[in-house]
ZAVEX-680636 format. One line per field, with one value per residue: residue in three letters; z, x, y of N, C-alpha, C in turn. Coordinates in nm, 3 decimals, padded with zeros to 5 digits, always signed. Each point is the difference from the previous one (the first is absolute). Layout:
rest [ALA ...]
n_pz [Z ...]
n_px [X ...]
n_py [Y ...]
ca_pz [Z ...]
ca_px [X ...]
ca_py [Y ...]
c_pz [Z ...]
c_px [X ...]
c_py [Y ...]
***
This chain:
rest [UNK UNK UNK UNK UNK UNK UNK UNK UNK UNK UNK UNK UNK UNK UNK UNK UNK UNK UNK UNK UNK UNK UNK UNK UNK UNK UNK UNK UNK UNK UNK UNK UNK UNK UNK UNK UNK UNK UNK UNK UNK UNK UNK UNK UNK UNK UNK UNK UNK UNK UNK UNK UNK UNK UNK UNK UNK UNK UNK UNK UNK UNK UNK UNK UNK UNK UNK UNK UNK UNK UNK UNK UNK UNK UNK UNK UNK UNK UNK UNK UNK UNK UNK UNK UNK UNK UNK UNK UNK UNK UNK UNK UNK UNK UNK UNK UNK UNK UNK UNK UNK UNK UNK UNK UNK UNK UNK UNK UNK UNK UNK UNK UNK UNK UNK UNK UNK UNK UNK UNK UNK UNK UNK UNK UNK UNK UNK UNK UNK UNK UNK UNK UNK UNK UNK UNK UNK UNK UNK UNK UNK UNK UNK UNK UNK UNK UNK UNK UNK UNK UNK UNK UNK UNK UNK UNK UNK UNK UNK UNK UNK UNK UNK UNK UNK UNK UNK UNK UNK UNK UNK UNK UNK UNK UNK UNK UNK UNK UNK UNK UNK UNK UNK UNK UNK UNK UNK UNK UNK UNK UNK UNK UNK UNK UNK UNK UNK UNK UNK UNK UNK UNK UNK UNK UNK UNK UNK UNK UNK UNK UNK UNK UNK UNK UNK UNK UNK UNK UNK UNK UNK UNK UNK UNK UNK UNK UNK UNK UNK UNK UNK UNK UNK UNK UNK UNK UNK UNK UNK UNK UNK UNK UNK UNK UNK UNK UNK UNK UNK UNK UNK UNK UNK]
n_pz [+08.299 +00.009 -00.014 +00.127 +00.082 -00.116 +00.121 -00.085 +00.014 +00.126 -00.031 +00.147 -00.018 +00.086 -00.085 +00.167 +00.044 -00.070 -00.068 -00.165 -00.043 -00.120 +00.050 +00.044 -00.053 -00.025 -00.044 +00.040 -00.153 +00.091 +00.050 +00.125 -00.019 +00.029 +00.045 +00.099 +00.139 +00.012 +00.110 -00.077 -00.014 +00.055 +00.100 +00.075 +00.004 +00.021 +00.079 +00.072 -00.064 +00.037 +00.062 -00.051 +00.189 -00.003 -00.059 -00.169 +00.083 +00.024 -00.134 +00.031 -00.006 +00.002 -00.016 +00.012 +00.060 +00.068 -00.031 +00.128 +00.026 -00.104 +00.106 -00.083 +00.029 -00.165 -00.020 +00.100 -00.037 -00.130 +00.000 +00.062 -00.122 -00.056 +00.059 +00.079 +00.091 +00.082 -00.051 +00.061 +00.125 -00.121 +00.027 +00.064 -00.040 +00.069 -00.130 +00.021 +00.009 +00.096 +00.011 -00.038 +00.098 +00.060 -00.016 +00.115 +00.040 +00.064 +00.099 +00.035 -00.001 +00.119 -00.097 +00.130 -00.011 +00.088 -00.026 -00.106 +00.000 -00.005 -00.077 -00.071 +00.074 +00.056 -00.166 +00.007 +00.085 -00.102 -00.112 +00.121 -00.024 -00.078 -00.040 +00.136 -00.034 -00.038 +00.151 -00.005 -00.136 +00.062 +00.055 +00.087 -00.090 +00.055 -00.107 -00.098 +00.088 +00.071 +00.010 +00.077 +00.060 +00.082 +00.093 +00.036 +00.066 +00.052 +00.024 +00.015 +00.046 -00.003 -00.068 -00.092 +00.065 +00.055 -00.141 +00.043 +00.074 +00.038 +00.063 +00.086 +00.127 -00.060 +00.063 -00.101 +00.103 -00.029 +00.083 +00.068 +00.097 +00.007 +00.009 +00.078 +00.048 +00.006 +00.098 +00.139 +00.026 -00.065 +00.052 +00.071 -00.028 +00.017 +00.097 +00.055 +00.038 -00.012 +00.114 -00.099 +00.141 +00.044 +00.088 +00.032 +00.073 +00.092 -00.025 +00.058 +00.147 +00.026 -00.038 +00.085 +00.107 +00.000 -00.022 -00.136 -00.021 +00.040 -00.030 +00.035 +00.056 -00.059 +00.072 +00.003 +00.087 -00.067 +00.024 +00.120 -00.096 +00.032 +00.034 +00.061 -00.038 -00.108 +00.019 +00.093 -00.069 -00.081 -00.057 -00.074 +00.032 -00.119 -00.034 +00.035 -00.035 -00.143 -00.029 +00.010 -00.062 -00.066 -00.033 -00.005 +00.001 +00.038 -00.139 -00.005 -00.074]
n_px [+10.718 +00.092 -00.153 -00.017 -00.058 -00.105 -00.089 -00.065 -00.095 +00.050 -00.039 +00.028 -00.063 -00.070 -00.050 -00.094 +00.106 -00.053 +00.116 +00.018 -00.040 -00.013 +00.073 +00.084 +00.115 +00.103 +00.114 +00.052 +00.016 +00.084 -00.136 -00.061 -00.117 -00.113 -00.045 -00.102 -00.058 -00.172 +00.082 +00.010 +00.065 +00.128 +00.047 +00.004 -00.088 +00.032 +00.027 -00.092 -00.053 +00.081 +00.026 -00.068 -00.040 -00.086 -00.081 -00.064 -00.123 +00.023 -00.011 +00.155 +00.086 +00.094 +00.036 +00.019 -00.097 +00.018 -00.158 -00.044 -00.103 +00.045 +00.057 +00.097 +00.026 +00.055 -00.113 -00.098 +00.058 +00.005 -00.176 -00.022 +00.172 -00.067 -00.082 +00.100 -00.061 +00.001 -00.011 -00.091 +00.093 +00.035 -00.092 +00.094 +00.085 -00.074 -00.011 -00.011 +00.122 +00.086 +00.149 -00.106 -00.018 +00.095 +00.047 -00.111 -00.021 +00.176 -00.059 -00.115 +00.080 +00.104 +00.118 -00.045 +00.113 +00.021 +00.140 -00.005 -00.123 +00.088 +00.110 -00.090 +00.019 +00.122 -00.024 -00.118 +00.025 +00.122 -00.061 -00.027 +00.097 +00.028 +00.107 -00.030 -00.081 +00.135 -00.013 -00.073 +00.046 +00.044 -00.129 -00.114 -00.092 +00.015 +00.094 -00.044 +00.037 -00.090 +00.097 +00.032 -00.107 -00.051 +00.063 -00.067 -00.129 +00.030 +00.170 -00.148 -00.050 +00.131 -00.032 -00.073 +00.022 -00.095 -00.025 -00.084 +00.040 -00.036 -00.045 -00.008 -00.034 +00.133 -00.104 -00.089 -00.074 +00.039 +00.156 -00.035 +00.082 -00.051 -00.113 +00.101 +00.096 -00.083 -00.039 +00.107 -00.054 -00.072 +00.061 +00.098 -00.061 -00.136 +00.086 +00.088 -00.171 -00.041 -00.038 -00.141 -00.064 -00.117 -00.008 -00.083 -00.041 -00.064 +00.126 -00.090 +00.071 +00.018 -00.129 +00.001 +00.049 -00.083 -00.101 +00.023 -00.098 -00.137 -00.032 -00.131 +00.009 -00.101 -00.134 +00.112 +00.022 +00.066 -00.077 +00.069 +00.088 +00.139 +00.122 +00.113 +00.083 -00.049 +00.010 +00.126 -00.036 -00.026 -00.067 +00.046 -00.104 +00.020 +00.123 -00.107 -00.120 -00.017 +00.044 -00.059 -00.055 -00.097 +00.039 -00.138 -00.090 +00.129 +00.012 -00.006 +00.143]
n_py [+10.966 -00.118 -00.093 -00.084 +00.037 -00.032 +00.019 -00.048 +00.085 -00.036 -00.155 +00.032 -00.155 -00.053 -00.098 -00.015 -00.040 +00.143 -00.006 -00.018 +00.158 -00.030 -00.114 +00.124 -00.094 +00.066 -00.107 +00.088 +00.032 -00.039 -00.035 +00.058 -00.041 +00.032 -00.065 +00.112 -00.033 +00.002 -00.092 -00.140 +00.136 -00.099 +00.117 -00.109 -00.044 +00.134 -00.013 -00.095 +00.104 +00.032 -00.071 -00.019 -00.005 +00.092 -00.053 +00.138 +00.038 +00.162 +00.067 +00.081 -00.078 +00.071 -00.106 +00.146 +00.027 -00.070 -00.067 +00.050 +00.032 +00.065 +00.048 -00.070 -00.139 -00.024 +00.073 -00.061 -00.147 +00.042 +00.011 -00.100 -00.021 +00.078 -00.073 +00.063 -00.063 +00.116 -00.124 +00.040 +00.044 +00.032 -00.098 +00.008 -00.043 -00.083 -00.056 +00.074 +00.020 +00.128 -00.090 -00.130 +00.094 +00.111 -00.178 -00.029 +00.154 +00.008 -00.119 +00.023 +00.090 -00.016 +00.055 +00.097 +00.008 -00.107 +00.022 +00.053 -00.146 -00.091 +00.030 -00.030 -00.105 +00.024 -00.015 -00.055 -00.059 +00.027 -00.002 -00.092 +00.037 -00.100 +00.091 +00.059 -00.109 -00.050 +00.021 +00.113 -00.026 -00.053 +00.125 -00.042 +00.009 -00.108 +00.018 +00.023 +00.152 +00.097 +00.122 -00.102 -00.097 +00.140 +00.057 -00.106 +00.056 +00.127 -00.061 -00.136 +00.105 +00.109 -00.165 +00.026 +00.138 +00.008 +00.085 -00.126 +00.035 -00.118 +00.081 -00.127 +00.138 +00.068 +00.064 -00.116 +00.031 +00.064 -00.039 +00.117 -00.042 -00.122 +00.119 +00.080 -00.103 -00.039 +00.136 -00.011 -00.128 +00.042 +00.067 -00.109 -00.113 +00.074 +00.089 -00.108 -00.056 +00.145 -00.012 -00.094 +00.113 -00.056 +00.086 -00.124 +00.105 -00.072 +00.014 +00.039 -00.019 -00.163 -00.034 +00.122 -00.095 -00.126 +00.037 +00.008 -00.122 +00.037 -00.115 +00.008 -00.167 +00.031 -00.086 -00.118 +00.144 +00.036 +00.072 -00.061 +00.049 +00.009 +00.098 -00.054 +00.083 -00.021 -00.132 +00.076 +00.094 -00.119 +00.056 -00.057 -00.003 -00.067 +00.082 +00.144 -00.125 +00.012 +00.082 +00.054 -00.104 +00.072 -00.046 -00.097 -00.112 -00.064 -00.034 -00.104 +00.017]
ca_pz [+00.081 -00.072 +00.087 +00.044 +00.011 -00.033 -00.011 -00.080 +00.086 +00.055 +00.087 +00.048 +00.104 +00.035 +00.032 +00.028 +00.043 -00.034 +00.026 -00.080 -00.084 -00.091 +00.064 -00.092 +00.067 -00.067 +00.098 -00.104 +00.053 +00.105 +00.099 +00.123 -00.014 +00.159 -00.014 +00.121 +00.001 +00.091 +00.005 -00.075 -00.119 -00.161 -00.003 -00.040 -00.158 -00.094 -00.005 -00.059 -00.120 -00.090 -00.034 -00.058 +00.015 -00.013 -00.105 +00.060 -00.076 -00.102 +00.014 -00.041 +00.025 -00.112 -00.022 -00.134 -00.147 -00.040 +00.084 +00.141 -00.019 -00.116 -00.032 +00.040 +00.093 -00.025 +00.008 +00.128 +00.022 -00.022 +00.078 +00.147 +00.009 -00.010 +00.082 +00.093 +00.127 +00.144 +00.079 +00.146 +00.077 -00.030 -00.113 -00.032 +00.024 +00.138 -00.029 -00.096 +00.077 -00.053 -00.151 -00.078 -00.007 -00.119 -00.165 -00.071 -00.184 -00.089 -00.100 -00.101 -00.130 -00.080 -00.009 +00.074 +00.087 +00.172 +00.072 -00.069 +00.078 +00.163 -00.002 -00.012 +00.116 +00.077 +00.017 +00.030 +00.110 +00.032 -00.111 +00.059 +00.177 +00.021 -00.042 +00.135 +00.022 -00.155 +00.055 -00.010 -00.112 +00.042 +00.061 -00.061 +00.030 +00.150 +00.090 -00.032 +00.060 -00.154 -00.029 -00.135 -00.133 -00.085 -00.071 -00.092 -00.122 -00.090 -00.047 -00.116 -00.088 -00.075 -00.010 -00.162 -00.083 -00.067 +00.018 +00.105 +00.155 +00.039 +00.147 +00.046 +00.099 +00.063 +00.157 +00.096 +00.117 +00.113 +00.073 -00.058 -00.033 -00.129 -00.083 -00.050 -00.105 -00.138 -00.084 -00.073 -00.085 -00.057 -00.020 -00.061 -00.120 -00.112 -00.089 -00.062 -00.132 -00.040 -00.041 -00.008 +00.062 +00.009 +00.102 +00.052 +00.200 +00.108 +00.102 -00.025 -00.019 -00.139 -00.088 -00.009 -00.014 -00.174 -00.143 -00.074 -00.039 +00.092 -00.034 +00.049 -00.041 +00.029 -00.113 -00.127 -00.091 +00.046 +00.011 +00.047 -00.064 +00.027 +00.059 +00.126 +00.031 +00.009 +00.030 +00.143 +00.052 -00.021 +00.110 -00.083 +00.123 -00.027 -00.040 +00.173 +00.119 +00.021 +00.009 +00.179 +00.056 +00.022 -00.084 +00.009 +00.078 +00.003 -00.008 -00.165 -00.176]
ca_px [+00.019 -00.107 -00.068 +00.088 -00.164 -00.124 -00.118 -00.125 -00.106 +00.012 -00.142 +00.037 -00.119 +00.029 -00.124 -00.077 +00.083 +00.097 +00.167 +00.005 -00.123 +00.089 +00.097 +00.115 +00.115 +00.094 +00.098 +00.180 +00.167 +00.063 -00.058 -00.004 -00.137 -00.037 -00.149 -00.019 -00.135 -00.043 +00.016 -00.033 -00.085 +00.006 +00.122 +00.106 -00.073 +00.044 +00.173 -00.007 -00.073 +00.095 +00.117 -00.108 -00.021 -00.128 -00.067 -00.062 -00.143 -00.054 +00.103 +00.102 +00.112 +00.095 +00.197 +00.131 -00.128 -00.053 -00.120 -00.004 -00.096 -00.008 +00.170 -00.036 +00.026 +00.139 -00.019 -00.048 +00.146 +00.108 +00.002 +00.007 +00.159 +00.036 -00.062 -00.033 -00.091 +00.053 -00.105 -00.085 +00.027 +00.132 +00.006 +00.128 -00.054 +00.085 +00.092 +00.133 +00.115 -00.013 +00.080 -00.044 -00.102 +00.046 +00.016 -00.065 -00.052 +00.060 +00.045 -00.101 -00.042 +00.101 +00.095 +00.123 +00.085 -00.024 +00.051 -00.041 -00.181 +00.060 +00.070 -00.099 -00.101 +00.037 -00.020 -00.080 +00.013 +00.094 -00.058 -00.154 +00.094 -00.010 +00.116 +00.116 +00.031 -00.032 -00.039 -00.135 +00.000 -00.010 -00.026 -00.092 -00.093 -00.040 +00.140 -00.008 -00.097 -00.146 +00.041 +00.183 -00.103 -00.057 +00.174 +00.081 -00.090 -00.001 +00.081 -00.021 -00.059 +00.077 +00.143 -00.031 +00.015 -00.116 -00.056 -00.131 -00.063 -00.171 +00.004 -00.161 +00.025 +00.122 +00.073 -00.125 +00.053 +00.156 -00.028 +00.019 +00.173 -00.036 -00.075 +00.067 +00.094 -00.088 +00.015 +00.108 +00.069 -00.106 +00.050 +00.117 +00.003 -00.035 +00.107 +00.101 -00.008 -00.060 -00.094 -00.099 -00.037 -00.128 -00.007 -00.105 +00.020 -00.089 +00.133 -00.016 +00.174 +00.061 -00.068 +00.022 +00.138 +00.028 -00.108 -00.029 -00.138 -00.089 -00.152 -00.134 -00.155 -00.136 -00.112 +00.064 +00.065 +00.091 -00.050 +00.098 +00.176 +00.078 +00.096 -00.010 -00.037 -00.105 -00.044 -00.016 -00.029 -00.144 -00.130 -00.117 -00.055 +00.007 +00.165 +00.058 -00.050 +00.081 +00.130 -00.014 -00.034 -00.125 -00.083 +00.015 +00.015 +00.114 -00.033 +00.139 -00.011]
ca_py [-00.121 -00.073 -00.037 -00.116 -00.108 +00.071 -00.020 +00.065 -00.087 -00.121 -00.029 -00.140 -00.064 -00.167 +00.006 +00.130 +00.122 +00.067 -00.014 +00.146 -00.028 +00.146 +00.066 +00.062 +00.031 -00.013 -00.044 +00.041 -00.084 +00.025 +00.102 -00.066 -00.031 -00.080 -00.006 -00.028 -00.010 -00.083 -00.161 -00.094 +00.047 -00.050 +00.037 -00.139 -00.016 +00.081 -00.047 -00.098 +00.007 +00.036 -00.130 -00.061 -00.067 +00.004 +00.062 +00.088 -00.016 +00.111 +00.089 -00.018 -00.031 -00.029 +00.026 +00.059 -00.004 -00.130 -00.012 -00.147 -00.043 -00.116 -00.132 -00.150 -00.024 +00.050 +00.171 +00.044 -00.036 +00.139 +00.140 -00.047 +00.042 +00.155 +00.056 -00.074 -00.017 -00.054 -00.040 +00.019 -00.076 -00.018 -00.122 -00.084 -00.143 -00.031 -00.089 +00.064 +00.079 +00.137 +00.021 -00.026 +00.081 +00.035 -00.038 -00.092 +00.040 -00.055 -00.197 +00.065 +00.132 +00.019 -00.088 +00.019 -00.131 +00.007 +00.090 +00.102 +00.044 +00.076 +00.131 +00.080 -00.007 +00.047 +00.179 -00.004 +00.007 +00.102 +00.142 +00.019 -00.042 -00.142 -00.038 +00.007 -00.147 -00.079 -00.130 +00.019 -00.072 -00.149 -00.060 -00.001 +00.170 -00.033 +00.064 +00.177 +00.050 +00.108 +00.078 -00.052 -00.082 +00.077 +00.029 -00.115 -00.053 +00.101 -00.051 -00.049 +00.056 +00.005 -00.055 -00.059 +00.150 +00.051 +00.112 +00.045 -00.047 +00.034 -00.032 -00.030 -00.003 -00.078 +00.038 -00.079 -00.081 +00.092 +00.107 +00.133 +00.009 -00.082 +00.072 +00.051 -00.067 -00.032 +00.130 +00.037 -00.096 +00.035 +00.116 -00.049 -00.042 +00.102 +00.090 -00.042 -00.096 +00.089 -00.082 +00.126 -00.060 -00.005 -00.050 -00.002 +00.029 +00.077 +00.114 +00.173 +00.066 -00.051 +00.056 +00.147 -00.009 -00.042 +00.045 +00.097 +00.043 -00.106 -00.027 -00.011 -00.026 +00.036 -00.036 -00.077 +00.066 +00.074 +00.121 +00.068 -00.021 +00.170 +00.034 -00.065 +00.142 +00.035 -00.067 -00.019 +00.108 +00.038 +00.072 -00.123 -00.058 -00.181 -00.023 +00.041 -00.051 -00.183 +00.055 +00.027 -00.136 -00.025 -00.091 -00.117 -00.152 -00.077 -00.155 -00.018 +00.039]
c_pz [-00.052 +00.077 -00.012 -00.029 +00.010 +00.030 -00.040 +00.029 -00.001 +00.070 +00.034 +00.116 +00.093 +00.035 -00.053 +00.017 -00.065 +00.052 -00.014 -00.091 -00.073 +00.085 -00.112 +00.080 -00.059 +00.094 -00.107 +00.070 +00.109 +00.095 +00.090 +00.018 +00.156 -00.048 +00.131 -00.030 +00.119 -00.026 -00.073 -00.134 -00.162 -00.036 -00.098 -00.129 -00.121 -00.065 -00.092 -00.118 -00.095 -00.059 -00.011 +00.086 +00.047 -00.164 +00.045 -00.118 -00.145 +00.041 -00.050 +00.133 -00.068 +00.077 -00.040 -00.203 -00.002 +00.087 +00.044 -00.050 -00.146 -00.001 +00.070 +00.103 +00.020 +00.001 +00.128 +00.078 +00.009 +00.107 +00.123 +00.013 +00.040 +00.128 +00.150 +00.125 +00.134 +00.107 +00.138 +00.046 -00.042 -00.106 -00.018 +00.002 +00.118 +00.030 -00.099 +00.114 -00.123 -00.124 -00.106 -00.004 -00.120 -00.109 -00.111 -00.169 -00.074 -00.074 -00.093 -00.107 -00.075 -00.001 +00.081 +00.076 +00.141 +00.011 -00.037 +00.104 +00.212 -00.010 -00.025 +00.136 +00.064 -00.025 +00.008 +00.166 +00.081 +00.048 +00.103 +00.185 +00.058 -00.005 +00.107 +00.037 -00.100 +00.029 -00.032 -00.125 +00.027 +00.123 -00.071 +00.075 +00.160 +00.108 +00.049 +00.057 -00.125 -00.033 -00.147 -00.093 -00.121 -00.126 -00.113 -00.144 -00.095 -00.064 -00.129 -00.108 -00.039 -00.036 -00.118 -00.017 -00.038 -00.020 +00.096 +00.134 +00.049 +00.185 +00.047 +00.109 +00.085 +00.136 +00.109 +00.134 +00.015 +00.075 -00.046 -00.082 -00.175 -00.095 -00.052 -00.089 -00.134 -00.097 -00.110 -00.142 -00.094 -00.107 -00.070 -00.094 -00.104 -00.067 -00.039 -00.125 -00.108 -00.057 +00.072 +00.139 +00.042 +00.164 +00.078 +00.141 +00.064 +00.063 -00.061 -00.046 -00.138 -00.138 -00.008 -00.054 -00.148 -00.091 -00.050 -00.034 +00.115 -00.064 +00.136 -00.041 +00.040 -00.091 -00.124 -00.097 +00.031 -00.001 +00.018 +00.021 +00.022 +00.060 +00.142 +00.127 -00.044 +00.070 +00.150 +00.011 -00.092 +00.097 -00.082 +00.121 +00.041 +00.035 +00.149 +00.094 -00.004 +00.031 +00.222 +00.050 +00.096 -00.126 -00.025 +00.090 -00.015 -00.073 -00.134 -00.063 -00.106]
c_px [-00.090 -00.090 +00.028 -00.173 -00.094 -00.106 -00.136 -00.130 +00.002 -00.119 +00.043 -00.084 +00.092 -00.173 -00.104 +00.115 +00.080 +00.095 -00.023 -00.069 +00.064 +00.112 +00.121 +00.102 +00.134 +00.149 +00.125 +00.124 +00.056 -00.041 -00.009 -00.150 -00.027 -00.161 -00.050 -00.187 +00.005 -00.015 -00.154 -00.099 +00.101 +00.163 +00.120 -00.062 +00.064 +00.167 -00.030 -00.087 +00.157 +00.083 -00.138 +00.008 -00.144 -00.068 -00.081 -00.108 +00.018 +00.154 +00.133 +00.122 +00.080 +00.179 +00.063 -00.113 -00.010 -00.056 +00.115 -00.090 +00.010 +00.170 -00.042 +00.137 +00.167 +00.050 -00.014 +00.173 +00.104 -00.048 +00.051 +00.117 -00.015 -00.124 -00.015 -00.093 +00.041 -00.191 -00.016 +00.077 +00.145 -00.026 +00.123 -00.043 +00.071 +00.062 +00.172 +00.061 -00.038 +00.023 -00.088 -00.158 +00.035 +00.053 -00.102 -00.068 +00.109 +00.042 -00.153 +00.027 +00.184 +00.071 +00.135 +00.088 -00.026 +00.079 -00.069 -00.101 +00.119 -00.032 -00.130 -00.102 +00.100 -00.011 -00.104 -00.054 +00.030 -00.110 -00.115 +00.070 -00.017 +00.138 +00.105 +00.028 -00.073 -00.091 -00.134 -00.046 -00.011 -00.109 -00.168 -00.104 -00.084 +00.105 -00.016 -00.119 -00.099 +00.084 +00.130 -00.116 -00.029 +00.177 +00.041 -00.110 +00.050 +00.123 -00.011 -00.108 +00.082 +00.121 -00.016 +00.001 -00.152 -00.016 -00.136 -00.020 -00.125 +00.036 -00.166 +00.021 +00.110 +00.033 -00.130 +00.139 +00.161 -00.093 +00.111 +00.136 +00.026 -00.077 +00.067 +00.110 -00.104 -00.022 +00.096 +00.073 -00.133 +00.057 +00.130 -00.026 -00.018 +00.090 +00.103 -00.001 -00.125 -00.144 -00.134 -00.051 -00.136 -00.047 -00.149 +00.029 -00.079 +00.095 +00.001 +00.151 +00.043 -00.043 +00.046 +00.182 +00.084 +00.006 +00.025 -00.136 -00.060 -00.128 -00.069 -00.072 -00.110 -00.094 +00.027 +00.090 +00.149 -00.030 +00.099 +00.132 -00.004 +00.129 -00.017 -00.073 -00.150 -00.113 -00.032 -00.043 -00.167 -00.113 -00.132 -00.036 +00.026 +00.091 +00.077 -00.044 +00.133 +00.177 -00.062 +00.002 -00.132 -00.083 +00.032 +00.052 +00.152 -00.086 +00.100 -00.070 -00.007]
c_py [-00.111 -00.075 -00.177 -00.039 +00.126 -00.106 +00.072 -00.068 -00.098 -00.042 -00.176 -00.028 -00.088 -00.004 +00.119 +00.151 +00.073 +00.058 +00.175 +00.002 +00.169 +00.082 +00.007 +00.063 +00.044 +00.051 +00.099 -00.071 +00.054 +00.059 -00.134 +00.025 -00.059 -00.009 -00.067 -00.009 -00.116 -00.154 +00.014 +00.070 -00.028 +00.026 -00.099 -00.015 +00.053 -00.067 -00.147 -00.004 +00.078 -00.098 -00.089 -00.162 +00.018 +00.040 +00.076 -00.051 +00.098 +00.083 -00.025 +00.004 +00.071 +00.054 +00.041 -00.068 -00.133 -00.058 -00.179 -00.106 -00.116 -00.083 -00.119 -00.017 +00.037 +00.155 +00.002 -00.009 +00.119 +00.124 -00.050 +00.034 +00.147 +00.062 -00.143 +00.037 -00.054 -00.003 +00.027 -00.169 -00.060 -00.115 -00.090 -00.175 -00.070 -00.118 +00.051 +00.065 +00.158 -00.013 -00.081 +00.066 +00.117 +00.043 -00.055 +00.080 -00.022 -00.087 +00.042 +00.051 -00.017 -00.158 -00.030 -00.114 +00.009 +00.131 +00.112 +00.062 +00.022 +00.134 +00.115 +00.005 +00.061 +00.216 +00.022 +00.007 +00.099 +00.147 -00.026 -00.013 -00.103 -00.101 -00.017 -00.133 -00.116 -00.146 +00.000 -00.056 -00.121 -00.042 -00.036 +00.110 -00.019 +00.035 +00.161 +00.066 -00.003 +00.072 -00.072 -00.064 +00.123 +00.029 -00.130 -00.013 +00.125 -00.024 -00.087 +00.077 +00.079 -00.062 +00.011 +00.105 +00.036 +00.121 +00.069 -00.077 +00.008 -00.009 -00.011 +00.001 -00.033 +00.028 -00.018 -00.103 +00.057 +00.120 +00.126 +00.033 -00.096 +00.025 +00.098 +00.003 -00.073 +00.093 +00.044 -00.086 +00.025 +00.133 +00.031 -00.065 +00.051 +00.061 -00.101 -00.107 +00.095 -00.144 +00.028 -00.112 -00.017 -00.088 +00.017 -00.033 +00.075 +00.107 +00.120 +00.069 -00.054 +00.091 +00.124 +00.031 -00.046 +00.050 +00.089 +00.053 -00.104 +00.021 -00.070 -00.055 +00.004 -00.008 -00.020 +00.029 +00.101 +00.147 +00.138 -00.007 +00.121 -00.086 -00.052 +00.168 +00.046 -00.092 -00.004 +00.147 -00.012 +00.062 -00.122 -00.068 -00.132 -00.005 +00.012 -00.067 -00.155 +00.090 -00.038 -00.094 -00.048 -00.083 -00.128 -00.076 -00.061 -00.112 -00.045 +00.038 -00.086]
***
């Protein structure tokens, strides 16, 4: 199997504050990755040090072998086509209706005609149960519960076909029934677009339910990767206290 993103001691600051410090990570093709831990120890970070909108002090990045870290802005461009990001909170823009939400990586990256980018927003939609009323394309993201915002952002993150999905907390603020359909649409995608997924979530279920592999962060580091199964039956003290939900303060990430 081949590997999508290798991190090699990695050592990332802001400041006084270490992020990560010889941390090592490695992502395979077509797996469903979760990486859980305690608010504000860096989690999001990770996602955004891949698509190189954070730089890293020390260490390696690398993409299918090629370091992040040294592309310029036309390289950073191409990975951004093949690896997209469904941002914490959905990110849509709220000046755009669904349908130029998303198309928008497509007037970006392709050459596609209006109808063409329709027709692609509508399987798209489709592919996230967004498709029972075409009206919803035309409306704007103030229209739309948390639950369709979350459904429409994940629609424009697969309109451009990416081989990698980044998810940053996609089921912050639903409630249960909407955490669940996130799951599931988490799950579906994976198998029908065999695409590699990497999801950062405080949702224990999600996480267990998802995943092929779950990493742990802890003291900067990823210490603890295993099997969604091995992971909820750890006896690792760290792993079973944050799996229980005894650890740590609620504060952002």
């Amino acid at each position: 199997m081949a590997t999508v993103f290798e991190l090699k001691n990695l050592y990332k600051a802001f400041g006084e504050n270490v992020i990560y410090e010889d941390m090592n990570l490695q992502i395979e093709e077509g797996e469903t990755f979760s990486i859980i831990g305690g608010s504000g120890m860096g989690k999001s970070v990770c996602l955004k040090l891949m698509i190189g909108l954070l730089p890293y002090e020390a260490g390696h990045i690398l993409f299918k072998g090629k370091e992040v870290g040294d592309m310029d802005r036309d390289q950073l461009r191409e990975l951004r086509r093949h690896v997209s990001m469904v941002f914490q909170g959905g990110a849509l823009f709220d000046s755009m209706t669904v349908l130029e939400n998303v198309t928008y990586a497509l007037r970006e990256h392709t050459k596609m005609s209006d109808e063409e980018m329709l027709e692609r927003a509508k399987e798209c939609l489709d592919m996230v149960g967004l498709g029972y009323d075409r009206d919803i394309m035309y409306r704007f993201p103030a229209g739309l519960s948390g639950g369709m915002r979350k459904r429409a952002a994940l629609a424009r993150s697969i309109a451009i076909k990416p081989e990698v999905i980044l998810y940053d907390e996609p089921t912050t603020g639903l409630d249960p029934a909407n955490i669940k359909r996130i799951g599931e649409m988490i799950k579906k995608l994976q198998k029908e677009l065999k695409v590699t997924s990497i999801v950062v979530t405080h949702d224990m279920p999600i996480a267990f339910d998802c995943s092929d592999r779950v990493a742990m962060l802890w003291d900067r580091k990823f210490p603890y990767i295993g099997t969604a199964k091995e992971m909820e039956n750890s006896e690792i003290p760290e792993v079973r206290d944050f799996v229980s939900g005894v650890f740590y303060e609620d504060k952002d990430d």
